[in-house]
C-alpha positions in Angstrom: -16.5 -17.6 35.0 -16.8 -21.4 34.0 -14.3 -22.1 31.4 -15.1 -22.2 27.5 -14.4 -25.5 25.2 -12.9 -23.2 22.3 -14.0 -26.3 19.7 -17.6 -25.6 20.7 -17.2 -22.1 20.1 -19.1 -21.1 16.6 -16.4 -18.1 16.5 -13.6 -20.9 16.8 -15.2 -23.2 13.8 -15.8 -19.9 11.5 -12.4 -19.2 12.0 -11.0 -22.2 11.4 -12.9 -22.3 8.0 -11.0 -18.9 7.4 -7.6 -21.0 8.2 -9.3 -23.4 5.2 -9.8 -20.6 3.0 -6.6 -19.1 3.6 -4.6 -21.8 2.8 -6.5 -22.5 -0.6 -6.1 -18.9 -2.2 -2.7 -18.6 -1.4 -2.1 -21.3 -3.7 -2.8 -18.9 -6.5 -0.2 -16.5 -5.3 3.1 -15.9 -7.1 6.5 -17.7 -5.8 7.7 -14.0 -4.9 4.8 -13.8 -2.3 5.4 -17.3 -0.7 7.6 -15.3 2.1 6.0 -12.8 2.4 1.8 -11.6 1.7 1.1 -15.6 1.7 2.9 -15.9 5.1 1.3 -13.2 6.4 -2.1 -13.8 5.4 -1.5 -17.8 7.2 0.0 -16.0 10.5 -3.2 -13.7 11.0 -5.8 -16.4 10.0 -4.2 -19.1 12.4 -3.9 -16.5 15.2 -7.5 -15.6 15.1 -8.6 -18.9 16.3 -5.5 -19.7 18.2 -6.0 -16.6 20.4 -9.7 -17.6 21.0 -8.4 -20.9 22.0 -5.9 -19.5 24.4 -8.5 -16.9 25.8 -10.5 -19.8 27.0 -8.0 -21.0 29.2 -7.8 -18.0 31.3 -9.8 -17.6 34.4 -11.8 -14.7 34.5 -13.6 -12.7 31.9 -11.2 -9.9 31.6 -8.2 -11.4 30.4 -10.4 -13.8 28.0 -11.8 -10.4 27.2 -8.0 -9.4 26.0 -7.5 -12.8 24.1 -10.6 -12.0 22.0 -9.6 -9.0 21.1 -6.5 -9.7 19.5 -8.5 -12.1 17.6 -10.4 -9.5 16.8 -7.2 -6.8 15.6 -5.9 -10.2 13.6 -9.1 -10.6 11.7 -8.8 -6.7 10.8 -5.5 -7.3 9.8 -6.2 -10.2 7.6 -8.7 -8.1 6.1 -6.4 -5.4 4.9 -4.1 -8.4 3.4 -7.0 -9.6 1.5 -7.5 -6.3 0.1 -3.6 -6.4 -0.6 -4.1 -9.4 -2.3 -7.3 -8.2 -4.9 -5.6 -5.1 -5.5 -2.5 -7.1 -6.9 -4.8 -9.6 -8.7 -3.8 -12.3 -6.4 -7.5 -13.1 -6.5 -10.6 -12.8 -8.4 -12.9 -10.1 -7.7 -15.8 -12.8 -6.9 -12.9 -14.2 -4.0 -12.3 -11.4 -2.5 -16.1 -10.2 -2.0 -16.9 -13.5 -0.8 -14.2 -13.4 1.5 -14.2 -9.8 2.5 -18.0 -10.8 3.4 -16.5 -14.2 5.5 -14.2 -11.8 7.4 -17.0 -9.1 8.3 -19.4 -11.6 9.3 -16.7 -12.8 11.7 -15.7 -9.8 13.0 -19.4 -8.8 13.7 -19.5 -12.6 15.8 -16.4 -12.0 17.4 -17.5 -8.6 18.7 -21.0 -9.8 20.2 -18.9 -12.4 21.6 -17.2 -9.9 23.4 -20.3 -7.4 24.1 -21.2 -10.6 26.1 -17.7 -10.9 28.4 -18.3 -7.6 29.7 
C-alpha cells in the first residue's frame, strides 16, 4: 500500500469544514453547555479528521482500514449530538437539516472510502 497525503484526501477537507461548522454553532450554545455538549460536539468533529490523518500513516490497508472507521463511529456520534443539540433548541431547524445532511453525506464518503481499502 503506497501511503495517503490525508490533505489531499476529499474525506479529510469535508471533515475539516465540519471542524468549521462545529466551531461556529457552538457559539450559539448556552454557558452551561460550554463543558459539556459544546465540548463534546469539538472532540468528535476534530477526531474525524484526525483519525483519517493518523490512518494514513500506517502501512498496510488493514489497520488504515481501523483508523477510518473510528472516523467513521465519531461522525455517528457527532450526529446524535447534533440531534442533542436541535432537540434543545441549540440550533435552528434549518442548521440542523443542513448539517444533519453535511454529516450523512460524509458518512456515505467515508464508507466508500473504506468499501475501497478492502
Amino acid at each position: 500500500m503506497g501511503r495517503h497525503n490525508f490533505k489531499k484526501l476529499k474525506i479529510w477537507q469535508e471533515a475539516m469544514d465540519l471542524v468549521k461548522e462545529t466551531y461556529k454553532i457552538i457559539g450559539g450554545f448556552p454557558d452551561v453547555e460550554r463543558f459539556n455538549l459544546s465540548s463534546q460536539l469539538i472532540r468528535c468533529a476534530v477526531s474525524i479528521p484526525s483519525n483519517i490523518a493518523e490512518g494514513t500513516s500506517k502501512s498496510t490497508n488493514k489497520h488504515f482500514n481501523k483508523y477510518i472507521e473510528n472516523s467513521l463511529g465519531s461522525s455517528f456520534e457527532w450526529e446524535t449530538q447534533l440531534i442533542v443539540a436541535s432537540d434543545q433548541n441549540y440550533i435552528s431547524k434549518e442548521k440542523f437539516e443542513l448539517l444533519e445532511s453535511k454529516i450523512q453525506q460524509l458518512q456515505k464518503m467515508i464508507s466508500r472510502f473504506q468499501d475501497g481499502l478492502k
